[in-house]
N, C-alpha and C positions, 0 to 999 in steps of 0.2 A: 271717121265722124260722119253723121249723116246727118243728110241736110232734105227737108220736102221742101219741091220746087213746085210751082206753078208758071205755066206756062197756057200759051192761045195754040190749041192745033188748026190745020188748015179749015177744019170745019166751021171754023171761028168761034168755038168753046173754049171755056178752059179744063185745063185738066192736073192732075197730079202726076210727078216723079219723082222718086228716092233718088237724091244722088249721095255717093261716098264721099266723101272728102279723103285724099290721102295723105295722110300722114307721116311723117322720117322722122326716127328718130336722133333726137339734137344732145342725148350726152344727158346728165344732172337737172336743165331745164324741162325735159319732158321729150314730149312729138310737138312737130310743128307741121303745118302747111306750108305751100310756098303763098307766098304774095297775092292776094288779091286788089288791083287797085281800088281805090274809092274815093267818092268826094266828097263825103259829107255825113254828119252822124246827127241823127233828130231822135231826142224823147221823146216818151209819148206816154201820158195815161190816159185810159179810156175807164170810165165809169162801168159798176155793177148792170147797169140798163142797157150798155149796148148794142145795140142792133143794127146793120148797115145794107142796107137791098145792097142789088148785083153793083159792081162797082169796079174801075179797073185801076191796078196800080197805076200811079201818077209816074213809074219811071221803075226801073230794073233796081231793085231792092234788096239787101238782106233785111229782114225784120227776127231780132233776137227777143224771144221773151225771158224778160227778167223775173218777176218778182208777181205774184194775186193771181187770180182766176183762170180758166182756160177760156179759150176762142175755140167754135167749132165754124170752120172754115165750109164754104159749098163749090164746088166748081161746076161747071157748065156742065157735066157728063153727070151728075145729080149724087157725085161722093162726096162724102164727106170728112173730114179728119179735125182731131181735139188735138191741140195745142197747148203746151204747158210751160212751166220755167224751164227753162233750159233748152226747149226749142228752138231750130232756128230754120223760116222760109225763107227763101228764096224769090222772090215776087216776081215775073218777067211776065205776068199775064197784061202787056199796058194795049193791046187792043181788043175787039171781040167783045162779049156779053160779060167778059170779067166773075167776079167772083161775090161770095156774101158773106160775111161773118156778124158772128154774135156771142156774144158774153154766153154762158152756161154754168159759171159757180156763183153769180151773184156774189161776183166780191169786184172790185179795180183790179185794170192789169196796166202793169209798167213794161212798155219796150223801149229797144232800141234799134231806129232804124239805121241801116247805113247804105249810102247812096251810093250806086255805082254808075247812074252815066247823068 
């Protein structure tokens, strides 16, 4: 399963990385992963308007999109990647110039964050 991570490199940008997630399979229920801890799970809709200057995650994240529009994500190194349902980041950019997103389908998007520290 892949997962796009963001991260702060030494130069104090952010950047992207694809990680895999690996998967075993579990028998009748599917693949699973092993355990990732977590503390906390937050909603989120953000309106068809969108739009957030550079900004850094508030804390080490998965952010799962659910449901409406895509996000196009910026990171410091001036890439960019579109994000859709089924998506899922990775946030660890919480220091440096951080990152931008912004709506692109003009529609609502429903996430779900989950906290990890």
């Amino acid at each position: 399963m892949r997962v796009t991570r963001i991260f702060t490199g030494p130069d104090g940008e952010s950047h992207f990385e694809d990680l895999e997630i690996e998967l075993r399979e579990a028998g009748a229920i599917g693949s699973l992963s092993e355990a990732i801890p977590a503390t906390g799970a937050i909603f989120r809709e953000t309106g068809a308007d969108y739009d957030l200057d550079w900004h850094n995650a508030p804390r080490r994240q998965f952010v799962v999109m659910l449901s409406g529009g895509r996000v196009e994500v910026e990171v410091g190194d001036g890439t960019t990647r579109r994000l859709g349902p089924g998506d899922v980041l990775l946030a660890e950019d919480t220091t440096g110039r951080g990152h931008r997103s912004r709506a692109v389908d003009e529609e609502p998007r429903v996430s779900l964050f989950i906290t990890l520290d």
